[in-house]
Each structure stands twice: as structure tokens, then as C-alpha cells.
C-alpha positions in Angstrom: 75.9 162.0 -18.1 79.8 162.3 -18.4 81.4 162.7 -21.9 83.3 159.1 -21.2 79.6 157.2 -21.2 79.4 157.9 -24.7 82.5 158.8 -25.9 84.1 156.7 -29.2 87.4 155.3 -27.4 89.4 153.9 -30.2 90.3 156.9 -31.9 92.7 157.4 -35.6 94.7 159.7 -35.1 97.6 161.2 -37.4 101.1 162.4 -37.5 101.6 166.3 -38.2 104.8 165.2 -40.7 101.8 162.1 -42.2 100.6 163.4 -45.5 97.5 164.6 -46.5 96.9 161.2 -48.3 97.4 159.3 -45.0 95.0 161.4 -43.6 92.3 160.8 -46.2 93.2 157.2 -46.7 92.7 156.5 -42.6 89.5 158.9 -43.2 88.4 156.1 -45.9 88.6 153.3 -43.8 87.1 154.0 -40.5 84.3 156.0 -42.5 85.4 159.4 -40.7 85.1 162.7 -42.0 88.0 164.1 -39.2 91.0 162.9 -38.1 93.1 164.4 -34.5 96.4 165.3 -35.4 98.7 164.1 -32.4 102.7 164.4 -31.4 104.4 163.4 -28.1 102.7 166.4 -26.5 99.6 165.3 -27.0 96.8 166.8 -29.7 98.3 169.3 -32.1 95.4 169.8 -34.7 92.5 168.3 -36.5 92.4 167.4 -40.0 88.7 167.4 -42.2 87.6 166.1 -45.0 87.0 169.7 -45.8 90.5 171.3 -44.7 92.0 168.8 -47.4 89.8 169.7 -50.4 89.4 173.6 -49.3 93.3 174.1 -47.9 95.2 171.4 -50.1 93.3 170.5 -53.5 91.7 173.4 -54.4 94.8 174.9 -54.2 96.9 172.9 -56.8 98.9 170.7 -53.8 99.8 167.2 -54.3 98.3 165.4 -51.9 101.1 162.9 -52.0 103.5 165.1 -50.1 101.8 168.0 -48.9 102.1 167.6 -44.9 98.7 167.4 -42.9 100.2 170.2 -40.6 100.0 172.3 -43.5 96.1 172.2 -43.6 95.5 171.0 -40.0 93.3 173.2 -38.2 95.5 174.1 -35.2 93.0 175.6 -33.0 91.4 172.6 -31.1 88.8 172.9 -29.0 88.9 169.7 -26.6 86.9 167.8 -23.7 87.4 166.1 -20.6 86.3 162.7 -20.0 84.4 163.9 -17.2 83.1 167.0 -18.4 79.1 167.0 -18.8 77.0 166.6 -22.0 75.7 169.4 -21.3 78.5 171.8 -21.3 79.5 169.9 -24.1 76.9 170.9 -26.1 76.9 173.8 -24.7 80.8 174.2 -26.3 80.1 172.6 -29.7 77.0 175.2 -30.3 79.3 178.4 -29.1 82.5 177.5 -31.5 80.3 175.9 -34.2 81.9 172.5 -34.2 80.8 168.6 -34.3 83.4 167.0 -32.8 85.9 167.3 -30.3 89.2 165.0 -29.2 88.7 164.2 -25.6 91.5 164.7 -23.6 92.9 163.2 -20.7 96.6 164.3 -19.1 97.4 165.0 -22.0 96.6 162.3 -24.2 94.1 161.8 -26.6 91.7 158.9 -25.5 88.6 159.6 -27.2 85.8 161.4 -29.5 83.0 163.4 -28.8 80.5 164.1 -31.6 77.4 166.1 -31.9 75.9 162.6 -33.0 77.2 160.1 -30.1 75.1 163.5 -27.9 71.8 162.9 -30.5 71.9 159.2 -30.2 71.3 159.5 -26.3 67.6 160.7 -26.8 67.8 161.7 -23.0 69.7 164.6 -24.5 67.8 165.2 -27.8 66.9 169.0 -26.8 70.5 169.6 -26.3 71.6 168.1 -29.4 69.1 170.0 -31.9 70.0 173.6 -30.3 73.7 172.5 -30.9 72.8 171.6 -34.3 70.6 174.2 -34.9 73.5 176.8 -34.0 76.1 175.0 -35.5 74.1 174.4 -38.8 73.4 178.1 -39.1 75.3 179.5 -42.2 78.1 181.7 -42.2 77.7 184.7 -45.2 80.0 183.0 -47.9 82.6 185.5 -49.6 82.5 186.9 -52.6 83.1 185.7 -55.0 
């Protein structure tokens, strides 16, 4: 099975230069906890629910004007339409991540998530590795 079978295809997607509050009020509405962050080139970042309380609110910054490329993560890990579930879940279990922006020349025409994988129960093994992996905790800092 190919990563367009069960891919979301209407994908939200975000302005690096929207704020922070765009970002969280498009994550409201479609019921999302990340958001792609797109320019002409194609995808620049991804913006989480947790990159704007961790990176923007915690910090003191308003919301209102702070600038989603400012707590985007910039390092994007995407897929291939075509690209198998397996090696997907193969990629999402390596780099500890539930969802990637599927990319095709360029352009972002899709989401992947460790979910659309699980609801497929041809691919349940896959899934709860990737989970399992992804789910296992990082040593917290100090504090």
C-alpha cells in the first residue's frame, strides 16, 4: 500500500510571516494538533501545538504577533505519495515523529499520520512498533 491510499489530501497549511495565532486558530478548527508551514518553494516547517506553548508562551511572546517561523520546526521530514507504508513507518519510528507533509514536485499535497497507518489494520504491526518507538520517553532536563 502507497502513502497516497491513505493519505489526508486537503491539508491547512500556514504562512511562515502568519502568526502564531493563525496557526492555533486554523489548529482549532480542523481539530489538528500540527500545521505545515509552506512558501512558494514548497514546505518550509511545521508548526505544533506543542512548539507554540513550549517555543512562544512559555516564553513571555505574544501570540498576536510573534511569527510562526519563529517557533516552526524547520527540519521536516517529508514523504512521497508513492512511497510505501512500510518505509513510512519505518521513518516515523527512526526520527520519532507522527506525521509527515507528503510531498509531490515540490508541493505539499497531503498528510501522513502514524494514525491514518493504525486505521489500516493490514498494517497494525507496523503501526504499534512505530508507536512504540516513537512513544518511548526522552530523559527530560533538569530542572
Amino acid at each position: 500500500m502507497k502513502v497516497r491510499d491513505i493519505m489526508t489530501k486537503n491539508v491547512a497549511y500556514v504562512d511562515p510571516n502568519s502568526t502564531v495565532v493563525d496557526a492555533a486558530q486554523l489548529m482549532q478548527k480542523h481539530n489538528i494538533g500540527s500545521v505545515p508551514v509552506c512558501d512558494q518553494s514548497g514546505v518550509v516547517g511545521i508548526v505544533t501545538d506543542r512548539d507554540i506553548a513550549v517555543r512562544n508562551v512559555a516564553h513571555g511572546n505574544n501570540p498576536m504577533n510573534t511569527p510562526v517561523k519563529d517557533v516552526m520546526t524547520s527540519q521536516v521530514t517529508t514523504v512521497t505519495p508513492d512511497m510505501d507504508i512500510r518505509e513510512v513507518t519505518a521513518i516515523m519510528s527512526s526520527n520519532k515523529i507522527r506525521r509527515m507533509p507528503v510531498v509531490e514536485n515540490n508541493k505539499l499535497v497531503g498528510m501522513v499520520s502514524l494514525g491514518d497507518v493504525a486505521a489500516n489494520t493490514m498494517y497494525d504491526m507496523e503501526a504499534a512498533e512505530a508507536l512504540s518507538e516513537i512513544s518511548r520517553p526522552s530523559r527530560p532536563e533538569k530542572m
